[in-house]
C-alpha positions, -999 to 999 in steps of 0.1 A, spaced: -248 12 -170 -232 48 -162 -198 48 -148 -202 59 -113 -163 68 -113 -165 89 -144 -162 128 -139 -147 159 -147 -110 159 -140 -79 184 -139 -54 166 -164 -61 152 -197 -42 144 -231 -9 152 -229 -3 165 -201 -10 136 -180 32 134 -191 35 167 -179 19 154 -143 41 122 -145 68 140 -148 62 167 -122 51 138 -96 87 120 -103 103 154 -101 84 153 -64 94 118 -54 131 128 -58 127 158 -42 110 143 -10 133 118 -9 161 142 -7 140 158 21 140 125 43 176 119 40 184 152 50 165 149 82 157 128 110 154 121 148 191 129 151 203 161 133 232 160 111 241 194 89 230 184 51 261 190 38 276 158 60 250 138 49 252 142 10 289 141 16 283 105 28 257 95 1 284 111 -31 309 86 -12 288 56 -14 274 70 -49 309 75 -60 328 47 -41 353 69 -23 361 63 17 330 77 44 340 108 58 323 99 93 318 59 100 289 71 125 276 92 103 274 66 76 257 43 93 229 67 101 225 84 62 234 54 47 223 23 64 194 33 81 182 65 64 185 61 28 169 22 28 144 34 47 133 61 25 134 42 -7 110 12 13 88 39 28 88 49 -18 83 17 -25 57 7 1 37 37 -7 37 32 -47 27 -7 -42 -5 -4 -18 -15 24 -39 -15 3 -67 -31 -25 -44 -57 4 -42 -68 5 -77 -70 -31 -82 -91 -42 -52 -113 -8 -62 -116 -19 -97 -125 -54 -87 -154 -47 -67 -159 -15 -90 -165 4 -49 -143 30 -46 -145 24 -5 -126 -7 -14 -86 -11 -1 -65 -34 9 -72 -19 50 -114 -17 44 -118 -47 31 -97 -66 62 -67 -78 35 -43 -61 55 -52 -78 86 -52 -109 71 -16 -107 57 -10 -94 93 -20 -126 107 -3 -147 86 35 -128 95 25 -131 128 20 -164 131 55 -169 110 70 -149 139 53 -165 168 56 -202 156 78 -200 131 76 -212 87 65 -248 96 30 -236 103 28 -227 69 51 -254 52 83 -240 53 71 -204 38 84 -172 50 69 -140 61 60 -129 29 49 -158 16 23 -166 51 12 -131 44 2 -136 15 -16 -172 23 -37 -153 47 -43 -120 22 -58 -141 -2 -77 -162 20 -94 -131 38 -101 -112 2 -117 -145 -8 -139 -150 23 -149 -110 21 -158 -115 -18 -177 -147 -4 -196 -129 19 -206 -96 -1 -223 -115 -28 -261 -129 -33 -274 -150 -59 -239 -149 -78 -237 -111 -78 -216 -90 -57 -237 -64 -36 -216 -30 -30 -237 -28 1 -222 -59 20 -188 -53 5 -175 -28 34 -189 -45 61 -180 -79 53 -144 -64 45 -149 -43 84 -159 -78 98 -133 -104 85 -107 -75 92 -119 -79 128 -119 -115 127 -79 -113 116 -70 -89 143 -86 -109 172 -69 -137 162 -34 -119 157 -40 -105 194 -45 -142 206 -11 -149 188 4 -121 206 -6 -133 237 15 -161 230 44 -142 227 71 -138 250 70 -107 265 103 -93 249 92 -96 218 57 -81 218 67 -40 221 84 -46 185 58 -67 170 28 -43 184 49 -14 167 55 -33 135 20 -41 136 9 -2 139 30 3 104 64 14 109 97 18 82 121 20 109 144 -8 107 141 -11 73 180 -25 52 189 -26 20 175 -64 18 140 -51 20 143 -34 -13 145 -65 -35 112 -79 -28 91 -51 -28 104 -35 -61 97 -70 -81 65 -72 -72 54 -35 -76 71 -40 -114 56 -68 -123 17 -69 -109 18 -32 -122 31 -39 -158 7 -67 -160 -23 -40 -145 -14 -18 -174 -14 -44 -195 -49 -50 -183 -58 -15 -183 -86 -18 -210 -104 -50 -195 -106 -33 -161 -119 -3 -177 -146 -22 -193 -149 -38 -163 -160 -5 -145 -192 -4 -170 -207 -39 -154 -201 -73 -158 -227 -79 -188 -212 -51 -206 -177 -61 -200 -182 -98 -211 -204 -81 -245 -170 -62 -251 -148 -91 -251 -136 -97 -218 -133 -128 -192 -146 -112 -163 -144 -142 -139 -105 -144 -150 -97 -110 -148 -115 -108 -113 -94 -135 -101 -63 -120 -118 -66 -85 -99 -75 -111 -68 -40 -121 -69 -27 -85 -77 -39 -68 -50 -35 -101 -25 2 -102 -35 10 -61 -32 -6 -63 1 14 -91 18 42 -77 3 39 -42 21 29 -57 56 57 -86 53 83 -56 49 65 -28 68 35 -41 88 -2 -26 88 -4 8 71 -42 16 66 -57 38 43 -30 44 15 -46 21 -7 -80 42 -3 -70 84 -5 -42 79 -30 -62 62 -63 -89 88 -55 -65 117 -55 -57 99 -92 -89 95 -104 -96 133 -95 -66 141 -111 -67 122 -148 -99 104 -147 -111 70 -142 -89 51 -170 -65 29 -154 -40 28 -182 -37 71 -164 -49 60 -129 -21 33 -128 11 53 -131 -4 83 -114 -13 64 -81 19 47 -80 38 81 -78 15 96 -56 17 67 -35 53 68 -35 59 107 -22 27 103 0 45 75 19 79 93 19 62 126 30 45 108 61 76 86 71 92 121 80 66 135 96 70 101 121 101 115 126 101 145 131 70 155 150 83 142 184 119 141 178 138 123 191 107 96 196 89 79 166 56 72 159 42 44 138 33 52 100 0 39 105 -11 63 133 -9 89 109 -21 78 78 -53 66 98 -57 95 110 -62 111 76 -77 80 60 -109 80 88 -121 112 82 -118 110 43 -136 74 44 -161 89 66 -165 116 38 -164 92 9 -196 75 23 -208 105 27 -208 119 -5 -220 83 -18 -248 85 4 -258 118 -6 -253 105 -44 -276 80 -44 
């Protein structure tokens, strides 16, 4: 079977380093771009005088200041980094396991699901999930919704690309009612926050939201690169994957978990950001190619300064108001989903 993913690309051989390299040199310089500014202006020289005083232990100049670069700003940058990098990855899994390149972690109704399950943490608190936290409920209720949308996409034992997207659009449906029946349960104080964390948003984020995020990226993305080959394979067809060696039913269930695990993670720290998941390993695969030993790194970085890029356009736009991450990566991510099945349409 020809690999549908397969086509001519900017970047090969060695200077896929060359991109790596430029894409880091981008997430620093990004980064330095969203601490700099903000909803409240502060000249740049203050602000990297308070970050060289953390960096370098000596006393903060401003104690105002400092709270604003350096507890709220700077955390919230390297979440918004981290965030992006790990549903980007999240991306590339769930595309390679249903080899569709419509499929995310937002399409296919994952993100709803982990939605739901931090919700319900919220609203009636760990014990309805025996004693796990908001991370851990989110990820209950990920993997239960990819399950049900792999469930219902297939016919006779083999997944049909067809029913894929709208199962995924249906399920995702079915999560969000039912969050908006939690909600409703809510007390009334407490639902402006949760509807905004719901929307996607990095404000609020602390230096405690690092840890979490960064283990899991680390570790589901070594282990995808480790994996690299088999999902490759994987990308030719089942028959011709399991004639090269590999256990497709284990790996399917191994990027399963992946992608379940990166999802929760992001909406347990950060809430519902759509469409990340979907642009970003597309932007990779036009970049390098469709070999995700390339496609893996690439995304993650992308992902990474994407994310960073949007958070300060949230802002900034209607300074000194905020807007919710998600509004505006949905806004992109419609029109080029709407364009993806286009173009697939028109393929075939």
């Amino acid at each position: 079977m020809r690999d549908r993913n397969r086509g001519p690309h900017l970047v090969s051989g060695p200077m896929t380093a060359v991109l790596l390299a430029g894409l880091a040199v981008a997430l620093v310089g990004a980064s330095v771009l969203a601490i700099s500014i903000g909803s409240v202006t502060l000249p740049v020289g203050t602000v990297w005088r308070v970050v060289a005083a953390h960096l370098t232990g000596a006393d903060s100049p401003d104690p105002l200041r400092d709270q604003v670069v350096w507890e709220i700003r700077t955390p919230r940058v390297l979440v918004a980094a981290l965030v992006g990098a790990g549903l980007s990855v999240a991306g590339v899994a769930f595309q390679a396991l249903v080899r569709n390149p419509l499929a995310d972690p937002y399409v296919l109704g994952v993100s709803a699901g982990a939605s739901l399950g931090a919700v319900l943490v919220v609203a009636v608190g760990a014990t309805a999930f025996g004693g796990l936290g908001v991370a851990g409920a989110a990820f209950a209720t990920a993997t239960a919704t990819v399950l049900a949308v792999y469930a219902l996409a297939q016919r006779g034992g083999r997944l049909l690309d067809s029913r894929l997207v709208l199962s995924g659009v249906a399920v995702g449906y079915l999560a969000s009612a039912a969050t908006s029946y939690v909600q409703l349960q809510i007390d009334a104080s407490q639902l402006h926050g949760l509807m905004f964390w719901l929307m996607g948003s990095i404000a609020g984020a602390t230096w405690d939201d690092l840890g979490l995020p960064a283990a899991v990226i680390a570790v589901c993305t070594a282990f995808l690169l480790l994996r690299g080959r088999d999902m490759n394979a994987l990308l030719a067809g089942e028959d011709a994957a399991a004639g090269l060696g590999t256990s497709v039913a284990a790996l399917r269930i191994w990027l399963l978990l992946a992608g379940s695990l990166l999802t929760a993670t992001a909406v347990s720290v950060v809430g519902g950001i759509g469409f990340v998941g979907l642009m970003v390993p597309h932007a990779a695969r036009f970049l390098v190619g469709s070999d995700h030993r390339r496609v893996l790194p690439v995304a993650l970085l992308m992902g990474a300064v994407f994310l960073v890029v949007v958070d300060v356009a949230t802002r900034t736009v209607d300074r000194p108001n905020e807007l919710p991450v998600g509004v505006f990566t949905t806004a992109l991510g419609v029109p080029f989903f709407l364009w993806l099945l286009r173009r697939r349409g028109g393929a075939r």
